[in-house]
N, C-alpha and C positions, 0 to 999 in steps of 0.2 A: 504494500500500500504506500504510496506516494504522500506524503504530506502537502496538502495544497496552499497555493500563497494565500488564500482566503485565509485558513490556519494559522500561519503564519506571520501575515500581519495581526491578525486577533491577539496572537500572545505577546506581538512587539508592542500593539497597542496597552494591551491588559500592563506587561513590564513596565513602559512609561508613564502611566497611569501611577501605578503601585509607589515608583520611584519620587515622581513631581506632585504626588496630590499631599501638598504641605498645612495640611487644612484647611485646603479652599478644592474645589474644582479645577480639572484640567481641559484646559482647552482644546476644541476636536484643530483647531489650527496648527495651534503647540505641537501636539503628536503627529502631524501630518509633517509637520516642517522637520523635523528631531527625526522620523523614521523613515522620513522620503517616502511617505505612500500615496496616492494618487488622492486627492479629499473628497473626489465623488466616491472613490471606491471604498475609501475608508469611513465614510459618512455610511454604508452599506452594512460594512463588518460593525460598527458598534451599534448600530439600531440593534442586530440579530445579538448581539451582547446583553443588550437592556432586556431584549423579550425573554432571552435565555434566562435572564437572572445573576447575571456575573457582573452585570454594572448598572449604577444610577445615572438617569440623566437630569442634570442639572439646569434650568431655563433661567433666562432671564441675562442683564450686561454682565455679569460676573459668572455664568453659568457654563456647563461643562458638565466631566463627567468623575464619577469617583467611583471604588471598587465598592461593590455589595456585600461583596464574602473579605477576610482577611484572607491573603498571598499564601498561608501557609494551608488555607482551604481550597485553593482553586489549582486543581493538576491539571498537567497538558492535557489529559486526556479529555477532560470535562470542556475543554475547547475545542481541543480536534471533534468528538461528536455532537460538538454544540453548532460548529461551523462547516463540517462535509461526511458525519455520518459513520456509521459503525469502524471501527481498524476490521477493514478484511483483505485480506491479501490475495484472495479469489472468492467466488459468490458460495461457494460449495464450503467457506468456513465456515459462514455463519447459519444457527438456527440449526446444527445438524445436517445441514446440506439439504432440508425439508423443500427450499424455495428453490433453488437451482436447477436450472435448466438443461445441464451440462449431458449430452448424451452416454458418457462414459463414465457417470459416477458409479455406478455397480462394477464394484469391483477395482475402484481406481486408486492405488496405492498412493494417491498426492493427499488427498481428502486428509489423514491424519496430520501430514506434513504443513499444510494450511491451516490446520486448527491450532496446532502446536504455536507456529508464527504468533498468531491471532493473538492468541491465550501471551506469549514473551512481550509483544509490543503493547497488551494492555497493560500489562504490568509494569512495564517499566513507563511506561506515561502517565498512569493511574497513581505511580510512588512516585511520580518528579512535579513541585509544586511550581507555583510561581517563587515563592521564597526560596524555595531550593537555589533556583536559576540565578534570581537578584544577589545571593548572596555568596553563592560559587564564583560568580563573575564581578562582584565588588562594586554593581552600579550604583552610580551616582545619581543628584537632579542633576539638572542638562547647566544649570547655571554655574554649581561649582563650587556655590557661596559657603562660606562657612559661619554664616549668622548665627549669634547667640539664641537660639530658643527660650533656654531655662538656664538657670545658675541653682547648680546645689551645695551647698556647705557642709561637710563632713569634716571639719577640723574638729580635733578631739573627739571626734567618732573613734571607737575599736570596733576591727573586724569581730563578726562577717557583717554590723548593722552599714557600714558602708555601700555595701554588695548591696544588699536589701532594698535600702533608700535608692539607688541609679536604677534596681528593677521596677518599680512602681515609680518610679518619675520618668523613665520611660514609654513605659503605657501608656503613659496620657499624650505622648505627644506623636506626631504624624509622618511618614517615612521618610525621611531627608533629612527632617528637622536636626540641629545638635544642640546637646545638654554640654555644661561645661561644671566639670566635677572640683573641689577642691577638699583633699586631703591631707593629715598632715601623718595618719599612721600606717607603721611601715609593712605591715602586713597588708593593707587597702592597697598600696602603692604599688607591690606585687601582685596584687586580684584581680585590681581591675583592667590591665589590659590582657589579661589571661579570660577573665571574665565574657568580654567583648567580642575576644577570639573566639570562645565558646559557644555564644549566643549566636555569633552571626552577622552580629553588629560592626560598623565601621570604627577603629579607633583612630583619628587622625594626629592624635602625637599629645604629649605633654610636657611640662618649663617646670622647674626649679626656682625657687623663692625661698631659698634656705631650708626649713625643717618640711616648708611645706610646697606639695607639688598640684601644680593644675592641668588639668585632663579633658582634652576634648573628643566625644562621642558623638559618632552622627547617626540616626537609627535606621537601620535599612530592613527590619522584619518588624 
């Protein structure tokens, strides 16, 4: 089975969506310009998005679109048959071969080899998320910026409540955004950019101020 550009713009789209929607809406412009897709055609692939149920659309001068599900809920797969239809790699995979037309299927020793296919490619599109994708590949928003979002204060915090405070202050905030941490104990110091690694998350570095160290984190799941 071929993966179609329809597909795959959907998941370029869904990607830059996930990446740039910093609590507001993402423009059908924006993405069109960012992923070089054609805007009638991609005006196409997100309507079939919003019916599916993987994105909202947004109306109005500030309007656009934003994800429905969070990244770590939406699998390639739930695109690929939201936008061209079962993975079959011949008509005699699916349903048991019940539908197919094929005059040679009694007896045709491909049928199991087809099912097999079928059954690997769901699987590994059904286990690969959007988050999977954004955070194997380390995307960024398109802009770059490294705006302060939030400021957290852990000085004279002891681990693990450090850890704790950047997970729930992360939460609240929208995939791009960055938090800017400040620390002064030395076990935090060591955590959290182990932490970050862990998670998923973008660390984009931290400075020295004597006993105590500032951390910037940008959220990408």
């Amino acid at each position: 089975m071929l993966i179609s550009s329809k597909s795959e713009y959907g998941l370029r789209a869904l990607m830059d969506i996930a990446v740039n929607e910093t609590g507001t809406p993402v423009s059908r412009a924006g993405i069109s310009q960012r992923q070089q897709i054609p805007l009638p055609y991609l005006t196409q692939v997100l309507r079939a998005l919003v019916n599916g149920g993987l994105l909202k659309s947004n109306r109005g001068p500030a309007g656009g679109y934003t994800l429905n599900r969070e990244p770590r809920e939406i699998s390639v797969l739930d695109v690929v048959t939201l936008l061209q239809g079962p993975v079959l790699p011949a008509g005699c995979a699916g349903a048991g071969g019940a539908t197919s037309e094929c005059e040679k299927l009694d007896g045709c020793g491909l049928v199991g080899v087809w099912s097999e296919l079928k059954s690997s490619s769901e699987n590994v599109l059904g286990q690969t998320t959007l988050r999977d994708i954004i955070s194997k590949n380390r995307l960024k928003p398109a802009s770059g910026s490294d705006e302060i979002a939030e400021k957290l204060d852990c000085i004279g915090v002891s681990c693990p409540l450090p850890i704790v405070h950047i997970a729930e202050t992360m939460r609240k905030l929208g995939t791009g955004q960055v938090l800017e941490v400040w620390a002064d104990d030395e076990g935090a110091k060591a955590d959290i950019p182990a932490w970050c690694m862990g998670t998923g998350n973008d660390f984009i570095g931290r400075e020295e101020f004597g006993d105590q160290m500032k951390f910037l984190i940008r959220k990408i799941i």
